[in-house]
C-alpha positions, -999 to 999 in steps of 0.1 A, spaced: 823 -671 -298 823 -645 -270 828 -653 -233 812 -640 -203 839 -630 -184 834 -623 -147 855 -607 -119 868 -618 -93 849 -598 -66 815 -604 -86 824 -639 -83 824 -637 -42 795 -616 -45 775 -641 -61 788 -668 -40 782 -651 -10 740 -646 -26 738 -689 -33 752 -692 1 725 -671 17 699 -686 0 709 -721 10 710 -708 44 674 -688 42 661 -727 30 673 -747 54 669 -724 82 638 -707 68 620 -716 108 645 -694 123 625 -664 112 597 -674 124 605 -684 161 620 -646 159 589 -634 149 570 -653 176 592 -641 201 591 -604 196 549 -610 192 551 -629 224 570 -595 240 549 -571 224 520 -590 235 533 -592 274 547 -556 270 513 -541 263 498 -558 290 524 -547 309 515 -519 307 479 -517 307 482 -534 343 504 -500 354 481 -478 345 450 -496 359 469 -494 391 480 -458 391 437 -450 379 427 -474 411 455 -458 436 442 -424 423 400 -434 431 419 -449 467 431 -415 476 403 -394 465 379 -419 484 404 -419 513 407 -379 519 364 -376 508 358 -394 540 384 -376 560 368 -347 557 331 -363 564 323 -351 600 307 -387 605 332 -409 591 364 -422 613 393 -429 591 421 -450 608 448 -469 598 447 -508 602 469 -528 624 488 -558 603 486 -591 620 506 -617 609 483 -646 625 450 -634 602 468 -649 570 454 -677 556 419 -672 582 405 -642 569 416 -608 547 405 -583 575 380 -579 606 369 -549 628 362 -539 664 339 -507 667 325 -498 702 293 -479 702 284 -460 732 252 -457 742 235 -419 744 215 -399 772 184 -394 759 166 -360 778 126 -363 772 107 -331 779 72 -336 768 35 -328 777 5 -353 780 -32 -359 780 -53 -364 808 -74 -397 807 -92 -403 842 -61 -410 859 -38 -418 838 -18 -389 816 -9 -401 780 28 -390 764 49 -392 733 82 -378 727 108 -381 695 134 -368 680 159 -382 649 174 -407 669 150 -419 691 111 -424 702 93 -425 737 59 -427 744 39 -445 780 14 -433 805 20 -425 842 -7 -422 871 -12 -388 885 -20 -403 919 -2 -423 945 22 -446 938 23 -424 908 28 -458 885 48 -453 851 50 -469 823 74 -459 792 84 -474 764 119 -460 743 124 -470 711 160 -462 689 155 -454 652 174 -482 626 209 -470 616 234 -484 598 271 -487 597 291 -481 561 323 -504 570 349 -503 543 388 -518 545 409 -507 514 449 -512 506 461 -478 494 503 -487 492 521 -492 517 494 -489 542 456 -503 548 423 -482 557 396 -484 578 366 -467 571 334 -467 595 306 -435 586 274 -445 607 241 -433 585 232 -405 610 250 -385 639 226 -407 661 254 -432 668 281 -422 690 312 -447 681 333 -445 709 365 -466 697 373 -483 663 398 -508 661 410 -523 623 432 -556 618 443 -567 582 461 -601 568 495 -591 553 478 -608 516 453 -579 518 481 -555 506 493 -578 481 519 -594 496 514 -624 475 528 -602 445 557 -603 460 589 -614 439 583 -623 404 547 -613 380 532 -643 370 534 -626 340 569 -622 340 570 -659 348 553 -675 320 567 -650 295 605 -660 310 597 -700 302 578 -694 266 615 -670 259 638 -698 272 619 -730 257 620 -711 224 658 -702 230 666 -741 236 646 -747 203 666 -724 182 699 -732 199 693 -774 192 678 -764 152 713 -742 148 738 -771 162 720 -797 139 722 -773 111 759 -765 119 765 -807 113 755 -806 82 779 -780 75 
């Protein structure tokens, strides 16, 4: 007969294996919540950043937009003024004072009996009437403006909001443009925490208190 004699230190060794596997059974969910944790971060993480760079593309199109209209003879770039009493009412509004131009006709007409015919225009605007060529000399005139149209556009480039007004023509003659904004236009509503960050912070603390009450009931049966 022959015996299988063993060592000490193999002994522990192969202790130390059945005690690992007895642990790896009865704690075989432990993996698992890891596993869903660090998908759960990945998950957030790539969003994360995905969000970043979205932002840096659209503060990149802001600016570019921004210094294209500065250097349009038309458009009027200005800053908008932050009021505190437009949150909650509306995002933004705008003031813009057109003044009204001198219009100079120099034109020639045609005789009919005693009345002489006109009609005068230019890019901005149209005249035509009739006036008697004999005492009282009796006029009548009728000016008409072409249609234009104003390009209004209010944009958050950070810190600061913009005001953009470009009329369609160099017909209009904007004498003053005045801008207000909402504090939420800017995004003070993303103050503080992500809402990202927020949900990710409960699903990572109600899986902690999960692990933490499966590992003291498996410490009890120890």
């Amino acid at each position: 007969m022959t015996w299988d004699w063993q060592s000490p230190k193999e002994l522990k060794i192969m202790l130390k294996l059945k005690l690992l596997l007895v642990l790896i059974k009865r704690n075989w969910k432990i993996p698992v919540y890891l596993i869903m944790v660090f998908v759960a971060f990945k998950f957030y993480w790539n969003i994360k950043q995905d969000l970043k760079a979205a932002e840096r593309r659209e503060h990149n199109l802001k600016s570019e937009m921004i210094e294209r209209f500065k250097k349009d003879s038309l458009a009027i770039v200005k800053k908008a003024e932050i009021t505190d009493s437009l949150e909650g009412v509306i995002l933004a509004q705008a003031e813009i004072k057109i003044k009204p131009d001198t219009i100079k006709i120099m034109t020639t007409g045609t005789k009919h009996g005693d009345w002489i015919d006109f009609e005068w225009e230019d890019n901005c605007f149209s005249s035509w009437g009739r006036f008697e060529d004999r005492e009282p000399y009796r006029l009548e005139q009728f000016i008409y403006q072409k249609p234009f149209s104003l390009d209004i556009i209010i944009t958050d480039l950070k810190p600061d909001i913009y005001g953009i007004v470009r009329p369609s023509n160099n017909c209009v003659n904007i004498e003053s443009v005045n801008f207000q904004s909402a504090p939420d236009l800017k995004g003070a509503c993303r103050d503080g925490f992500d809402k990202g960050e927020f949900f990710l912070g409960c699903g990572l603390t109600a899986i902690s208190f999960i692990l933490y009450n499966l590992l003291n009931k498996k410490a009890r049966h120890f």
